[in-house]
C-alpha positions, 0 to 999 in steps of 0.5 A: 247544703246541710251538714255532711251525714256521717256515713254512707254505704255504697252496695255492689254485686262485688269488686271484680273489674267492670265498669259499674265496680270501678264506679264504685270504687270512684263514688267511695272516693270522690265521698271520702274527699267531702268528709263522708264516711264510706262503708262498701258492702259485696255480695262476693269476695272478688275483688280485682282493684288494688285501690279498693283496699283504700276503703272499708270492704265488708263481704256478706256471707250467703247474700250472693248465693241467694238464688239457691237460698231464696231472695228472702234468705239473702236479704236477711243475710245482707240485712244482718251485715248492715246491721251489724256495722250499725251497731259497731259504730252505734249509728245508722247509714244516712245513705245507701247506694246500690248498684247492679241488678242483683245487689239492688234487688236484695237492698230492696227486698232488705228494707234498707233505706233510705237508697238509691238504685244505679242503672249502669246497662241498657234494660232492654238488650239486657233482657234480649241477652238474657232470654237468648241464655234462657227463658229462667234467665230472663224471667229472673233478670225481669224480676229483678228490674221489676223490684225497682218500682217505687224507688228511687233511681239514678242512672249512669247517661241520659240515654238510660235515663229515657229509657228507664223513664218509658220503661213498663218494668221499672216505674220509680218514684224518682228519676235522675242522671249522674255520669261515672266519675274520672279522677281526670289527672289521676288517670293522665299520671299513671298514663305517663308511667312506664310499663313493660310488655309493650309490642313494637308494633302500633296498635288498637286496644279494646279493653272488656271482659270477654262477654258476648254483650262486648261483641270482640266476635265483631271486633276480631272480625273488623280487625281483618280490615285494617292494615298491617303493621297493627296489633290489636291490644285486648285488656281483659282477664278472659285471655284464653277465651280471646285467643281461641276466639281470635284464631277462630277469626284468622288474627290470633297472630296480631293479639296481644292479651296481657291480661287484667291491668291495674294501670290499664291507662298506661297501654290506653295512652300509647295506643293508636286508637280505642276500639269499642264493639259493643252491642249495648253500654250504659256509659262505657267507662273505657271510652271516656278514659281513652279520652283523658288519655288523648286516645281517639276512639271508634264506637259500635253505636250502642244503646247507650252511652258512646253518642253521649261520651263522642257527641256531635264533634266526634260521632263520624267516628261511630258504626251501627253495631253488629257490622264487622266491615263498617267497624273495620273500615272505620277503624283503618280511616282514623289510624290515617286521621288527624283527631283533634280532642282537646277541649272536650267539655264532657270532661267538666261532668265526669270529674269526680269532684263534679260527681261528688257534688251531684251524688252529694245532692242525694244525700242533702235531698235525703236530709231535708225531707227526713 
């Protein structure tokens, strides 16, 4: 493999708590630990991660308003924030790393190269969502993914790899899967720690921000099913939208919301069960980190993601999505049941030494044809 560049930089919309940013967060990580020189790049000063103050963060003024300003005034902006790193180090990024639709959108329309474009969602419900909101939504979510014609992408699971690769909208000019990266006994440490606020009840916990692609209408709904004495656990920062959701959904009295959770896998690893309701992933972060926690988990089957994470041994435990009863009947059944979970070789791929290796390759591949 050539010599380690000396700098990459890793771009994203912001920080604030998704899966596709606490995959940045690990990329930074697993990069730093082969001797890079990492540089992350927001469009907007939000951040949830404590850990992320572990990197260099810049914040590009305006680049995340650029809706109001013009695709073109905000890849100026970002171009200039770029730039003005460059020149602090007196070198050029080797790398650029973009992730999320709206970041990719303006490292293109930016010139800024040579980069590669992380699809962390599944395209197609993206779009349904979108056009469900609005039709000037959807236009502007298509315009965005049309932007990725020519580049060159990566994508966070096999299954949006395909989808990609038979897409009409996005034709890059190359195509590859790396998986979301786990620092695996990281995550098993801090699931060992003591933390307050605990119920006394066993429970399930769903951990999502309160979206309507998360579906927790559909979790709410399937939580009627499943037998006292349960409390469902909801991880997320939204807790006045769930609660009136749950009392929409006769459970209000069995949620417990304690909000955004810096070691969230410490309420994973006590948990019962991870339930997911997700009309569409891309590779839920959260259901692989119930796995490094010894969690079992039951799954809507969404695009895409959670066939990939449970595979053949574990897909019993997965239910068509938008289908409360199902998901509730499913949920009751593997709180009765013996999940064996030890073994799991998915785990070998999402390590974040494993990533490193593979994101590391992006950057030899740059190198060689330079």
């Amino acid at each position: 493999m050539p010599s380690v560049p000396r700098s990459v930089a890793i771009l994203i919309d912001s920080l604030d708590g998704g899966g596709a940013e606490r995959c940045v967060v690990e990329m930074a990580r697993g990069l730093v630990g082969k001797g890079v020189e990492v540089h992350i790049f927001v469009l907007k000063l939000k951040q949830a991660y404590d850990d992320a103050d572990d990197f260099t963060v810049h914040v590009v003024a305006n680049a995340g308003e650029h809706l109001g300003i013009g695709v073109q005034a905000g890849a100026a902006a970002l171009r200039a924030a770029v730039s003005e790193v460059e020149q602090s180090r007196r070198a050029p990024f080797d790398l650029f790393l973009a992730h999320l639709w709206q970041t990719c959108e303006l490292v293109v329309a930016a010139g800024l190269a040579p980069a590669y474009h992380f699809v962390h969602v599944s395209m197609g419900w993206e779009l349904r969502h979108e056009l469900l909101r609005s039709p000037r939504r959807y236009l502007r979510m298509r315009r965005r993914m049309a932007a990725l014609r020519g580049q060159d992408v990566v994508t966070v699971s096999e299954g949006l790899r395909r989808e990609v690769e038979s897409s009409r909208i996005v034709r890059p000019a190359s195509l590859r899967r790396i998986y979301n990266s786990f620092p695996i006994e990281h995550i098993r440490a801090l699931a060992s720690e003591p933390v307050e606020g605990l119920p006394d009840e066993p429970y399930v916990v769903h951990v999502g921000r309160g979206s309507h692609q998360k579906r927790q209408d559909i979790l709410f709904r399937a939580f009627r099913r499943v037998p006292e004495p349960y409390r469902l656990v909801c991880l997320s920062r939204h807790t006045d939208k769930l609660r009136k959701l749950a009392k929409r959904y006769g459970i209000a009295d069995r949620l417990i919301t304690p909000g955004f959770q810096q070691n969230p896998y410490a309420w994973i690893a006590r948990a019962r069960l991870m339930a997911l309701s997700s009309d569409f992933e891309g590779h839920p972060r959260v259901l692989v980190e119930s796995l490094i926690c010894g969690t079992p988990i039951v799954s809507t089957r969404c695009r895409h993601g959670p066939d990939e994470i449970l595979g053949e041994r574990l897909a019993r435990w997965l239910v068509p999505v938008r289908r409360p009863d199902l998901l509730g009947d499913k949920i009751s059944e593997a709180l009765d049941a013996e999940i064996e979970l030890t073994d799991l070789p998915l785990l070998d791929d999402v390590s974040t030494e494993a990533v490193a290796i593979e994101v590391m390759k992006l950057i030899a591949d740059r190198r060689e044809t330079a």
